[in-house]
N, C-alpha and C positions, 0 to 999 in steps of 0.2 A: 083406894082414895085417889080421887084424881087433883090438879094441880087448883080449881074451882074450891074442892072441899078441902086442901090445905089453907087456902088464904081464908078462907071462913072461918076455919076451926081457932088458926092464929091470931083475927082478930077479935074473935069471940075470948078470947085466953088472954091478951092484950089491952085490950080494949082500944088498938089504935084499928083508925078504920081500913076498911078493904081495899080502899083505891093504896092505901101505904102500903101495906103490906103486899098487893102486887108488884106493885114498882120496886120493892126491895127484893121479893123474890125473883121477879126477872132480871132485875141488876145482878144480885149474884149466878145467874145461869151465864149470863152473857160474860161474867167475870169469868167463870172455869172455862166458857169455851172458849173465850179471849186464850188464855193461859194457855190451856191443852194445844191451840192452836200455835203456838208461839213455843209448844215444847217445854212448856211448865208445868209439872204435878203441883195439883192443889192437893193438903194436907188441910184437914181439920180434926184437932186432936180430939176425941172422943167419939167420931162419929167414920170418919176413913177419907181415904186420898182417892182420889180422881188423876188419874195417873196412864201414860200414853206406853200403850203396848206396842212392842214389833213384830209382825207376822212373819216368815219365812219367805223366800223363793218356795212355788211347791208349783206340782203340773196337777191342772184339773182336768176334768171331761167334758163338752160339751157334747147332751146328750141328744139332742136333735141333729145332727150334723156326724156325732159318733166319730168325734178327734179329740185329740188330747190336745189340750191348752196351757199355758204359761200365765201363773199371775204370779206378779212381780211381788218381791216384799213390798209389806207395805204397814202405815201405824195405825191404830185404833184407840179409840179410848176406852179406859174400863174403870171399876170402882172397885176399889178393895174396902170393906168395912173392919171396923178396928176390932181389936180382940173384945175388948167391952160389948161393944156395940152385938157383936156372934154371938157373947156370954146371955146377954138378956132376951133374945131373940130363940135363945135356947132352951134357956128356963120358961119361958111367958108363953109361947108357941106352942100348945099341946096337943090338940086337934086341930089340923087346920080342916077349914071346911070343904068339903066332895068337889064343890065345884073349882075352889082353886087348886087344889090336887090333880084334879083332873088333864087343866090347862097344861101342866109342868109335860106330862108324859106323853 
């Protein structure tokens, strides 16, 4: 599902229209990355936190060149989903289909 066929689905479930329903979905993207950027976890209960991870000190390879390199720590953002949220995705998810199985590995 891409972010086109959520704001259709929600305001088809709604019934407020599409131009709303973008502009609320974009306002809250730009809220978490406001946040994450500002070194706030967003938390929403039932669904999971948006929460800034810290990578390590570690040395890599560049392998065109064939040296080892320094990347510095550094933070990223990630999402952790809530145990609910795991619990129905667990249950409800039986088959997934060939072709997004495939994508994964």
């Amino acid at each position: 599902m891409r972010k086109a066929d959520l704001v259709s689905t929600i305001a088809d479930k709604t019934g407020v229209p599409k131009v709303d329903v973008l502009v609320a979905l974009e306002t809250f993207f730009t809220e978490v990355k406001d946040s994450l950027t500002k070194g706030e976890n967003v938390y929403v209960r039932g669904f999971g936190s948006f929460v800034i991870k810290k990578r390590a000190r570690k040395i890599g390879r560049h392998i065109k060149k064939n040296v080892a390199i320094e990347i510095p720590e550094h933070f990223i953002p990630a999402f952790k989903p809530a145990k609910i949220f795991v619990e129905q995705v667990k249950l409800k998810v039986v088959n997934l289909p060939e072709d997004l199985s495939e994508k994964e590995q």
